[in-house]
C-alpha positions as CSV (number, residue, x, y, z in Angstrom):
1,X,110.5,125.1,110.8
2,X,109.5,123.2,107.8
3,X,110.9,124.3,104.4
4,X,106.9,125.1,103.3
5,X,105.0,125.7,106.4
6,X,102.8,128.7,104.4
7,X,101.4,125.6,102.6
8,X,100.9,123.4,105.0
9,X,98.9,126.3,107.1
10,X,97.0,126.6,104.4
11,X,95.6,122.7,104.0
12,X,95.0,123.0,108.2
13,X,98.0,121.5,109.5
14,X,99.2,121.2,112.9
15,X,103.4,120.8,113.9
16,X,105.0,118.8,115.6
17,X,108.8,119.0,117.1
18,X,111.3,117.0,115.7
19,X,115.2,117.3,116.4
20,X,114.1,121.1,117.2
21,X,112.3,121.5,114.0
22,X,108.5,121.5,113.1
23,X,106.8,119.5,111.2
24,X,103.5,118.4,110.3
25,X,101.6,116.3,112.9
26,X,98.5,115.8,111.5
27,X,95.6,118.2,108.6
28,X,93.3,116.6,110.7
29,X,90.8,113.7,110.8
30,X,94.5,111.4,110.4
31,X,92.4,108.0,109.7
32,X,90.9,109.0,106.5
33,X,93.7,110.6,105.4
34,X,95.6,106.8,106.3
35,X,92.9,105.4,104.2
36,X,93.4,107.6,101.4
37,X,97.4,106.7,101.5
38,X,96.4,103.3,101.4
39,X,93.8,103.5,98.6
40,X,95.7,105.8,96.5
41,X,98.4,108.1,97.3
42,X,99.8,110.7,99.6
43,X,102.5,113.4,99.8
44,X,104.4,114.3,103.2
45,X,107.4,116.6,103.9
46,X,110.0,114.2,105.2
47,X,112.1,115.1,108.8
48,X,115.6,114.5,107.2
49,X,119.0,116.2,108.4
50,X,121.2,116.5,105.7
51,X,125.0,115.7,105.6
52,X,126.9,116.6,102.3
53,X,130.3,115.0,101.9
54,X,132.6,116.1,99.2
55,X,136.3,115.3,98.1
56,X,138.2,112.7,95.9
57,X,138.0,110.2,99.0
58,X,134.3,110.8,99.9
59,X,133.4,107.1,99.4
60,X,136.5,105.6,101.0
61,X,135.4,107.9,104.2
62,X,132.1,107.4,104.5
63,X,132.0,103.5,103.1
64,X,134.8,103.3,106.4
65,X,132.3,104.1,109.3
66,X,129.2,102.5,107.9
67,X,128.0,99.2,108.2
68,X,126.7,98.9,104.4
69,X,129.0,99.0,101.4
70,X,128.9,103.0,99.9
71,X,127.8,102.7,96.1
72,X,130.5,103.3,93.8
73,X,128.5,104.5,90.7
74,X,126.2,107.4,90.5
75,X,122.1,107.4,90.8
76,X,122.5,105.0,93.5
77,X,122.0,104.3,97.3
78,X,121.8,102.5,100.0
79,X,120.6,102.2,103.5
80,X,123.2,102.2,106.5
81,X,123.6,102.7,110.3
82,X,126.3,104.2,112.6
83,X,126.9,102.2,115.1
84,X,129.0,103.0,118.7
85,X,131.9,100.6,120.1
86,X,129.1,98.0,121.8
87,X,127.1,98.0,118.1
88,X,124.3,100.1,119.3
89,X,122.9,102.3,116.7
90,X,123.3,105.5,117.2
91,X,122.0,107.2,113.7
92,X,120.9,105.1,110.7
93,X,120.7,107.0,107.3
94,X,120.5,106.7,103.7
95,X,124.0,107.9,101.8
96,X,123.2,108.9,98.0
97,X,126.2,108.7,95.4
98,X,125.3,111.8,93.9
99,X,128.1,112.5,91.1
100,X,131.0,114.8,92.6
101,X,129.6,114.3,96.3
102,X,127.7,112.4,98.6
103,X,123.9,113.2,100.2
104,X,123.2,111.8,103.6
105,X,120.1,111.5,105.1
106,X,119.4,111.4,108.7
107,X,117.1,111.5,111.5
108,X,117.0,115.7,112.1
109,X,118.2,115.8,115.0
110,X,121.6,113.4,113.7
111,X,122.7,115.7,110.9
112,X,124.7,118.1,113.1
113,X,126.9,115.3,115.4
114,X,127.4,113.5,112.2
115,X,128.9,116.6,110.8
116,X,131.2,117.8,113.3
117,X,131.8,114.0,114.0
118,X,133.2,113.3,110.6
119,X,135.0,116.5,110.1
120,X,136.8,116.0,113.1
121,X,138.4,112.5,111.8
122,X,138.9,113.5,108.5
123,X,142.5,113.5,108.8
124,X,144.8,113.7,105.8
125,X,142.0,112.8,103.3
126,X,140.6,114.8,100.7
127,X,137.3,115.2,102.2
128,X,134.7,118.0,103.2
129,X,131.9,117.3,105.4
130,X,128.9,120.1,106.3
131,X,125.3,119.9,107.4
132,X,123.4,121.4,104.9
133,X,119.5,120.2,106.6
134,X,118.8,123.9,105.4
135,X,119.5,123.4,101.7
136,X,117.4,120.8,100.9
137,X,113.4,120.2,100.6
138,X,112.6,115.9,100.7
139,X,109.1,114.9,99.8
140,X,107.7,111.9,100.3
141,X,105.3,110.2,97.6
142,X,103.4,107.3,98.8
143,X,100.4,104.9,97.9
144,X,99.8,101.9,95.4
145,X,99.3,104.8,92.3
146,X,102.6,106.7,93.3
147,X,104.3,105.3,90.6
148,X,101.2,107.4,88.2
149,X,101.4,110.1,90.3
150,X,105.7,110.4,89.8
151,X,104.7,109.9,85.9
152,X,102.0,112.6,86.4
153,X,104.5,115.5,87.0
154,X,107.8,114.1,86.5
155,X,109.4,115.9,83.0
156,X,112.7,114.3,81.6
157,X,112.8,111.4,83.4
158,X,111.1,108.4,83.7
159,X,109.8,107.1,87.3
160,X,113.6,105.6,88.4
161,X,113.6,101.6,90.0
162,X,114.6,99.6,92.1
163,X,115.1,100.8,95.4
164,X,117.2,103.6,96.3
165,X,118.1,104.2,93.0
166,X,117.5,107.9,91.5
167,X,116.9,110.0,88.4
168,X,117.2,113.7,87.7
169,X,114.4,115.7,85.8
170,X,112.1,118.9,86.7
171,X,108.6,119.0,88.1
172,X,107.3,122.6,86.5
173,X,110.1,124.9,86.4
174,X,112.2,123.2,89.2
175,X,114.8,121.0,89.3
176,X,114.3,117.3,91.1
177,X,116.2,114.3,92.1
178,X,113.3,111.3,92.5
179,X,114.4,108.3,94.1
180,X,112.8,105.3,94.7
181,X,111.8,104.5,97.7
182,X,111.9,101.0,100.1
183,X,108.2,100.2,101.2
184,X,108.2,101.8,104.7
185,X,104.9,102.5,104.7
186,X,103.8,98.9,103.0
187,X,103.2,100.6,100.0
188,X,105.1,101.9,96.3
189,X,107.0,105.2,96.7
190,X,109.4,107.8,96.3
191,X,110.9,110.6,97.5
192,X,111.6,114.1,95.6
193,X,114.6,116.2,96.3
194,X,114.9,120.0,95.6
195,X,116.5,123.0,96.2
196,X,115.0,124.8,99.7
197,X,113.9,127.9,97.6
198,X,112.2,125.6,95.0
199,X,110.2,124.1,97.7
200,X,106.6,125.6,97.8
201,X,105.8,125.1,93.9
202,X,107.4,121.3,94.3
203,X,104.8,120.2,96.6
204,X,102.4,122.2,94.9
205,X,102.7,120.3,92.2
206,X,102.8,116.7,94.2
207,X,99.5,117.8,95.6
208,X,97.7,119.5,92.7
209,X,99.3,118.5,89.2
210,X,98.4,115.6,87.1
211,X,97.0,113.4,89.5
212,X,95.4,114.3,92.6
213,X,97.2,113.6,96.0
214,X,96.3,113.8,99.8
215,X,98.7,115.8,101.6
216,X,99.5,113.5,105.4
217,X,102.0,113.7,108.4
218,X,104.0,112.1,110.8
219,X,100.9,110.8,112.8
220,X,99.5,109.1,109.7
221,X,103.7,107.9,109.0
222,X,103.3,106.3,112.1
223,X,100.5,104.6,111.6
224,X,101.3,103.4,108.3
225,X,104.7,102.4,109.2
226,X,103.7,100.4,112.0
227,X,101.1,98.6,109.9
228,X,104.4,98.4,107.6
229,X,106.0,96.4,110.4
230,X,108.6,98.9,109.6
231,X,111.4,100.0,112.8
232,X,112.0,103.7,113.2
233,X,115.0,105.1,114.6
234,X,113.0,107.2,117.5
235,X,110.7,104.4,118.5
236,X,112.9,101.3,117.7
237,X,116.5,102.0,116.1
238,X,118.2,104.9,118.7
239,X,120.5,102.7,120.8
240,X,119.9,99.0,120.0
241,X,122.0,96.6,118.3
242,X,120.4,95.9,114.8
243,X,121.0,92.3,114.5
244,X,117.7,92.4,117.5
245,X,116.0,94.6,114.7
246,X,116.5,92.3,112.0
247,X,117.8,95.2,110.2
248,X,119.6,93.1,107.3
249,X,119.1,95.3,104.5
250,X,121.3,97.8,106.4
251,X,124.3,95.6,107.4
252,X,126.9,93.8,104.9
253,X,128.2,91.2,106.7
254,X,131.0,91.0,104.1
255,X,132.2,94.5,104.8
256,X,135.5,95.4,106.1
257,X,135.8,97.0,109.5
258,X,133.6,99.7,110.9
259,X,132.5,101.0,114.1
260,X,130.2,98.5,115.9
261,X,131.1,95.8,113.8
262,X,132.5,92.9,115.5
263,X,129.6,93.2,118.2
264,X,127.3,92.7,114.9
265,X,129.4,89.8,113.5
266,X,129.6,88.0,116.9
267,X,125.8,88.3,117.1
268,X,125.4,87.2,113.8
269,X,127.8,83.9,114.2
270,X,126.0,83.0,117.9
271,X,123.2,82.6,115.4
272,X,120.6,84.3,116.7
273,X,119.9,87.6,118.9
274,X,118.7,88.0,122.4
275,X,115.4,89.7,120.9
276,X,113.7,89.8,118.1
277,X,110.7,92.4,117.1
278,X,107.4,90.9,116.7
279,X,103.9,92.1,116.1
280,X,101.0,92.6,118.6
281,X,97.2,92.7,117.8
282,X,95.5,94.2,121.0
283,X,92.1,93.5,123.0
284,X,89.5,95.7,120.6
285,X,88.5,96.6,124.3
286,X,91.9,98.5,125.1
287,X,90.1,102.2,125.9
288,X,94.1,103.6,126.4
289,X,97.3,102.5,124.4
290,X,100.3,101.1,126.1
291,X,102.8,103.4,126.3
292,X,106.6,102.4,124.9
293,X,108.4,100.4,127.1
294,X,105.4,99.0,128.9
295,X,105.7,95.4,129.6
296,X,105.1,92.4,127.5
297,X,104.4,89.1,130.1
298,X,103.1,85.5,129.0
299,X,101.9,83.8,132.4
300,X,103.6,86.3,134.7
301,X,107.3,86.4,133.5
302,X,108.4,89.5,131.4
303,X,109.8,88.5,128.1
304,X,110.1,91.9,126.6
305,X,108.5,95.5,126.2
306,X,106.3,97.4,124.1
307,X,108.0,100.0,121.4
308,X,104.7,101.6,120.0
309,X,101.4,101.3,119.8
310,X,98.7,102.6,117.8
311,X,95.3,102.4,116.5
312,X,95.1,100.8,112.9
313,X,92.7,102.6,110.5
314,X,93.3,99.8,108.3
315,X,92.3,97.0,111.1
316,X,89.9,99.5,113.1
317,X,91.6,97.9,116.7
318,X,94.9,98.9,118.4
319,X,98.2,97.3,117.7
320,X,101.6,97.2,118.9
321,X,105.2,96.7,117.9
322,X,107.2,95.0,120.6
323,X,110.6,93.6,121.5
324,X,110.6,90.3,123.0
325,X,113.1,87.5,124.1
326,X,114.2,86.0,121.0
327,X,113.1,81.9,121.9
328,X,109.7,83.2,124.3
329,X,107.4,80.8,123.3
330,X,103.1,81.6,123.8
331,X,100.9,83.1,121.3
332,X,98.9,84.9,124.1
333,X,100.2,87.6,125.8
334,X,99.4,90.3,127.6
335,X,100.7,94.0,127.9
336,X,101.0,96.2,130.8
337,X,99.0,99.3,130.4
338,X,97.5,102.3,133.0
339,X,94.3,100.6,133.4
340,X,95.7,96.9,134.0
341,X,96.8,94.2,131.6
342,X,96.0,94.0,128.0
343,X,95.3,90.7,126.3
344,X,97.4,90.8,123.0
345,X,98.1,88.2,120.2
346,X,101.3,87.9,118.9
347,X,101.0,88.2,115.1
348,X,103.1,88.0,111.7
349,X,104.2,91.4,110.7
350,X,103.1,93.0,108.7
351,X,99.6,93.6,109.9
352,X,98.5,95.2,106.2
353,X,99.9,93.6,102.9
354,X,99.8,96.6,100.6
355,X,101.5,97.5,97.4
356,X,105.1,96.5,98.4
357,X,107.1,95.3,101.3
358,X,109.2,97.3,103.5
359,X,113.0,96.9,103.5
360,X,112.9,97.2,107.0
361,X,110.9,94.3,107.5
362,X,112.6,92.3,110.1
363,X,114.3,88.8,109.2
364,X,116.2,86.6,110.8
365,X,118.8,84.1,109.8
366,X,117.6,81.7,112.6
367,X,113.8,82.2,112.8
């Protein structure tokens, strides 16, 4: 369930399932709602797991199995994957130095392994690992006046910068941590942490204090994100290698040894990857959208597949974030759907230039 679903019943929202919890799909009529996000600024209860790891060698754990370097001082994070023996990602997250312990983020469905993963190697350390998903409310703030909105409501702090940095203060009565986001949606933004049982008058207050705010979920995050150009662990991320990605904010290549991480350094070295992730703008025509995994060709020969694929409110015509072979050549493609091939442009990503760029933007060293 989601930590405020009274609410959300109440503004007309219908769930979705994710990592056996509900969220909100949609309050209906999604494209305006996009729109508004774009134009202004939006509030959406974020599907995080939650990992809380405490103990004098918390960082020295945690900074050991990541494939970014754990921050040190407090009011600070940074983004990260886990990454099996052949480099494929198997969870990314966002770890939070958060005083006396730290706050991991996952995808929902991640928190759990992660746990029982890391309790079961803690070995002599001093270290305590549990999933705590159930403790926590995460709300994200979203839109090119986000940063007024934050101001709006925020009390005792001021609106924290740059990215993944955070600040403490109260929003009403209840106690907040807000931290600054990293553009996935192509826009400014934040995200507000609280206490489960502070939950409903938090996003009350997003949505109805100081400045007004549109509440929107995951099928509007999808659509923004992909305008975003921004890679998602369930569409993109779950069992790739991220150098294909161009996921450089979450690797330091200057890191010591982690899981994964000579498979990422050999890529790295060779120069380039065997794929890269690349945008697609779609016939207007296309009635149906490809489905992930559907083919990408250029004069017959495969070079790759489809990840998602939506309709832009932005651009009013479908488009389409897709894998391809790193050198593939051809501006043209076309795209394997249910009703026969799609012509498709490959494009720059991203689609929408908006307040800010996402972190997750892909680059790479040889393109």
């Amino acid at each position: 369930m989601t930590v405020v679903t009274g609410i959300h019943e109440t503004y007309g929202a219908t769930f979705v399932d994710r990592g056996g919890r509900r969220f909100v799909r949609d309050y209906g009529r999604p494209e305006r709602t996009h729109r508004a996000v774009r134009n202004g600024v939006g509030v959406i209860e974020m599907a995080y797991g939650v990992v809380v790891v405490d103990g004098d060698d918390r960082i020295e754990f945690v900074d050991d199995t990541v494939s970014n370097r754990v921050p040190e001082s407090e009011g600070s994070g940074v983004y990260a994957l886990l990454l099996d023996p052949q480099g494929r990602i198997e969870t990314d997250l966002y770890v939070y130095n958060a005083g006396e312990r730290l706050l991991c983020f996952t995808p929902p469905e991640r928190a759990a392994p992660v746990a029982e993963a890391w309790a079961e190697n803690v070995f002599i350390r001093d270290v305590e690992v549990r999933a705590a998903s159930a403790d926590f409310a995460v709300f994200g703030v979203h839109g090119p006046e986000s940063t007024e909105k934050v101001a709006s409501v925020l009390n005792g702090a001021g609106s924290p910068e740059p990215e993944l940095t955070f600040v403490r203060g109260s929003m009403g009565d209840e106690g907040v941590t807000v931290i600054a986001g990293d553009g996935l949606v192509g826009e400014e933004g934040y995200e507000v942490v609280c206490a489960a049982d502070a939950a409903d008058r938090v996003f009350e207050a997003l949505l109805s204090f100081g400045m007004n705010a549109v509440p929107f979920g995951y099928r509007t995050w999808q659509t923004l994100t992909t305008e975003a150009g921004t890679p998602l662990f369930e569409t993109e991320l779950d069992g790739r290698i991220p150098n294909v990605l161009g996921l450089r904010n979450a690797l330091d290549f200057e890191k010591g040894c982690y899981v994964g991480q000579e498979v990422v350094s050999k890529v790295e070295n060779r120069g380039r990857p065997s794929q890269r992730l690349v945008g697609l703008r779609l016939d207007d025509d296309t009635e149906q959208l490809p489905d992930p995994g559907a083919a990408v060709t250029v004069g017959g020969d495969g070079i790759g597949e489809v990840t998602r694929a939506v309709t832009s409110p932005s651009l009013e015509e479908p488009i389409a974030l897709a894998l391809v072979d790193f050198d593939a050549g051809g501006e043209s493609v076309s795209v394997d759907g249910d009703a026969g091939a799609i012509d498709a442009v490959r494009t720059p990503l991203p689609f929408v230039d908006g307040s800010a760029v996402s972190e997750r933007l892909p680059v790479y060293s040889a393109a």
